[in-house]
N, C-alpha and C positions, 0 to 999 in steps of 0.2 A: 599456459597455466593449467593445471590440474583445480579445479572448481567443484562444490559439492552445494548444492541447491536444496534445502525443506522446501516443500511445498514447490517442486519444479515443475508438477505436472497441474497446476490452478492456472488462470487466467493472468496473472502477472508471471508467472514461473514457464509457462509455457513460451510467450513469447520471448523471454529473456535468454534460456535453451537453445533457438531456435539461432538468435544473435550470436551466443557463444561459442556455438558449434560453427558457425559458417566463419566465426573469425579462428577457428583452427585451435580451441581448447578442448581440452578432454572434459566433460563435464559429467558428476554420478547425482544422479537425480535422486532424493528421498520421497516417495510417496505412498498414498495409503490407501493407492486399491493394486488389489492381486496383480494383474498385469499393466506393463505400463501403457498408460495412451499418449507417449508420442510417438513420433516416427522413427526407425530405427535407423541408428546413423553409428556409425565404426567406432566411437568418439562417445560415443556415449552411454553408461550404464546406469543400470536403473533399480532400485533396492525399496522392495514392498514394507514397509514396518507403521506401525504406529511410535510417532517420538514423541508422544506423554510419558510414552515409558521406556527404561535403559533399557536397551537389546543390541543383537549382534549388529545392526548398523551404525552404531556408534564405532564399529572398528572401522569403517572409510577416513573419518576424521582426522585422524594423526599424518594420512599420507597425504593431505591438497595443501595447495598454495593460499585459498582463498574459501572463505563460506559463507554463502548468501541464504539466510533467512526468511523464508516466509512464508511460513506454516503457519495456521492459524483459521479458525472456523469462523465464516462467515458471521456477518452481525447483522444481516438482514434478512431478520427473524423477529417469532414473536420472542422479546425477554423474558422468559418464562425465569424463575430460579435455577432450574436446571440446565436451562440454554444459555443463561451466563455464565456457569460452571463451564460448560464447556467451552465459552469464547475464553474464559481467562485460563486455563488449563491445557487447551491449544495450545496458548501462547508461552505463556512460564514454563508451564515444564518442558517443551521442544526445546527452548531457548537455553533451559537450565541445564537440562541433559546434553547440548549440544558442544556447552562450553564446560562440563564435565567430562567431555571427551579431548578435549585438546589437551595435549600434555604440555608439560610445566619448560618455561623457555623458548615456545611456539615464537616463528615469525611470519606464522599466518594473518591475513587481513579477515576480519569478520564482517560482514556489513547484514546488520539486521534491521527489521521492518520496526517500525511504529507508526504512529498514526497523527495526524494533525488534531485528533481526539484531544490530543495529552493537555492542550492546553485547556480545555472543557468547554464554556460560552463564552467567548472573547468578547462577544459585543462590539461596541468600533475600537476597541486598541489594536493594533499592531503588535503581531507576535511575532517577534525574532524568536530564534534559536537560542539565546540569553533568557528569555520571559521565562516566567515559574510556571508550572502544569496545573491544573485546575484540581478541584474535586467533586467532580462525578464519577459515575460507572466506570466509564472510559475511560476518562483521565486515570484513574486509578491503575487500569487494565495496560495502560501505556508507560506509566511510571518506573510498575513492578516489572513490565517487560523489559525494559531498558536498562533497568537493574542488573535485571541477569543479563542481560548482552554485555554490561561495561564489567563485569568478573571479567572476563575474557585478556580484558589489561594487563590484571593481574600475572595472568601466564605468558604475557609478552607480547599478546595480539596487536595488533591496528584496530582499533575496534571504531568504525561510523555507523551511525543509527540512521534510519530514513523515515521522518515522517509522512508518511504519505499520503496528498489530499486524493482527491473524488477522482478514480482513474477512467478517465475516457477512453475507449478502444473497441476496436471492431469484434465482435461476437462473442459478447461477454461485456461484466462487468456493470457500470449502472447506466451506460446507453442503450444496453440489451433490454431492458426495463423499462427507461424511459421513451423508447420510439414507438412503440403500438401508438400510445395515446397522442400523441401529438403529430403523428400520422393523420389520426384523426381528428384532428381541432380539438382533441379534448385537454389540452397541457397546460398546465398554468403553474402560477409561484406555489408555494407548500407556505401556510399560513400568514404571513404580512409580505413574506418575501423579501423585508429586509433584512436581511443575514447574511452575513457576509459565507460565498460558496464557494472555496478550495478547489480547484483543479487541476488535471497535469493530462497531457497527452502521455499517451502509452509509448509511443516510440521515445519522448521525454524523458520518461519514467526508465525506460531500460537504457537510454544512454548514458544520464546520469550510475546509473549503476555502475557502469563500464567506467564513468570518468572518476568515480572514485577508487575503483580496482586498483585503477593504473597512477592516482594523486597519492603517494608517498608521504603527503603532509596532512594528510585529510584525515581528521580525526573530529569525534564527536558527534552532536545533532546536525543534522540538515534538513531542512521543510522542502520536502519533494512536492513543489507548486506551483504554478505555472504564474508570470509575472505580472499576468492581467489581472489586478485582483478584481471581481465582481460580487454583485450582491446575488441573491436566489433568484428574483425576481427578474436582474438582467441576463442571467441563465435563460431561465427559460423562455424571455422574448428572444433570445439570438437561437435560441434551439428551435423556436417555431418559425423565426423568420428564416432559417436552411431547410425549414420543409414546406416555407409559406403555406403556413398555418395558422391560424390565432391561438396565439398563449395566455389567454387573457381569464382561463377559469379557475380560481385559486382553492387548493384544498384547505379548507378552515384550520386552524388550529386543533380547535376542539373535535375535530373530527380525528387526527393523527392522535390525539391523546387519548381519546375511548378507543378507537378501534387498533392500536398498536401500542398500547401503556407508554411504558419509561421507552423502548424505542422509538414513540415517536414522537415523545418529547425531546429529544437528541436531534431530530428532524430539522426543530425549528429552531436550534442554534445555530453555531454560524464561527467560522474564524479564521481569523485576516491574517494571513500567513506568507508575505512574501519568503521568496527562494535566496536569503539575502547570505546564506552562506557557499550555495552553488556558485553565486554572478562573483561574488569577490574574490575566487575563487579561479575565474574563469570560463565557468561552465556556457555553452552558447545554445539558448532553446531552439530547436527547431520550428515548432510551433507555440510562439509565444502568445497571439493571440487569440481570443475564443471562437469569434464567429469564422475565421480561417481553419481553422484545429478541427471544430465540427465538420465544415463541409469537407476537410481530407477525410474525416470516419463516415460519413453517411453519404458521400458522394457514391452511388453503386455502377 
């Protein structure tokens, strides 16, 4: 398959890349520094642009079989006004511009990112792929982006959306953050720690991509989450007990709300998002459980 990647050269795009190419696709990477950072492979090309806005990159689009979405500025930042301007602006206009490039009658597959965000603070419900999205920031942020992914119908696409929870993976991502401290004893829940805490291994995360390439019937939402569902709290005791550690030092509430505003009140949410449209589906986790998943990433 001929495949065209936003955001190929990030921490989910890189490893996804690396998958695609060894299973023998031609893959053209969109990214947005001058030269590409990965490794140079026959198979693969690689196109500098910013896709907030329309440019000549958008001429690759009409010639792939497939376009996997996931551009999009980090959210682990302070929420300034400006820095949410650029998380939702990331997102929409890559998304809009992108399915402004497919032409009319397309039998491309689109599969674009969202986020487990969309449904906002679940609290103890169960979110299917069926449940309504929230309103908050985020939710908001995932609504409009889904928006512009399901245009894509429109012109003929396959279009699946991925919600994707908290992605676990080696060098990068929010393990790469989470391990000094709990390294050190110093790890513990992020304010009550009952919230329910979304997760997906990385090798997970890009198989599932693969298995929706290639599912011909696979349309819509999917909660990219791993089946164990846990609370934060038992996060982070299975995260200190792969480093026998104590997890036991909890960052307050009100600590995450003074020193990181509206994003760290998002912190202390939480949502319960089994993978119920992957497993019906088919789909078979590698690493379904938590404290097994971690010791495959921090085993060195």
């Amino acid at each position: 398959m001929k495949i065209l990647i936003t955001g190929g050269t990030g921490f989910v795009g890189s490893a996804l890349t690396a998958r695609l190419l060894t299973a023998g696709h031609e893959v053209t990477v969109i990214g947005s520094s001058p030269q590409c950072r990965l490794p140079a492979h026959p198979q693969l090309t690689y196109v500098s642009a910013n896709t907030t806005r329309p440019g000549d990159w958008q001429r690759h689009v009409a010639a792939q079989d497939a376009l996997v979405n996931l551009a999009g500025r980090s959210v682990f930042n302070l929420w300034t006004e400006s820095y949410k301007k650029s998380i939702y602006d990331s997102r929409i206009l890559t998304t809009r511009n992108l399915v402004d490039a497919l032409p009319a009658g397309s039998e491309a597959v689109l599969l674009s990112t969202s986020a487990a965000g969309f449904y906002g603070n679940g609290g103890e419900e169960e979110k299917t792929e069926s449940s309504p999205g929230g309103d908050d920031f985020l939710a908001r942020v995932c609504r409009d982006w889904e928006a512009e992914a399901n245009r894509a119908a429109d012109k003929g696409a396959r279009v699946a959306v991925m919600r994707f929870a908290v992605v676990l993976g080696r060098g990068g991502g929010a393990l790469a953050t989470m391990k000094l401290p709990f390294r050190l004893g110093l790890g513990g829940p992020i304010g009550s720690g009952r919230q329910w805490f979304p997760w997906i291994h990385l090798d997970d995360l890009v198989g599932a991509i693969l298995f929706l390439l290639d599912c011909e019937d696979c349309r819509g939402p999917f909660n990219f989450s791993g089946p164990q569902l846990v609370r934060q709290k038992e996060f982070a005791r299975q995260l200190g007990h792969v480093f026998r550690r104590p997890a036991f030092l909890p960052v307050p509430g009100f600590v995450m709300k003074l020193g990181l505003g509206e994003f760290g009140r998002s912190l202390l949410q939480g949502q319960k998002v089994p993978p119920r449209a992957l497993t019906e589906r088919g789909f078979q986790f590698l690493h379904p459980e938590l404290e097994p998943a971690l010791r495959d990433l921090l085993h060195d």
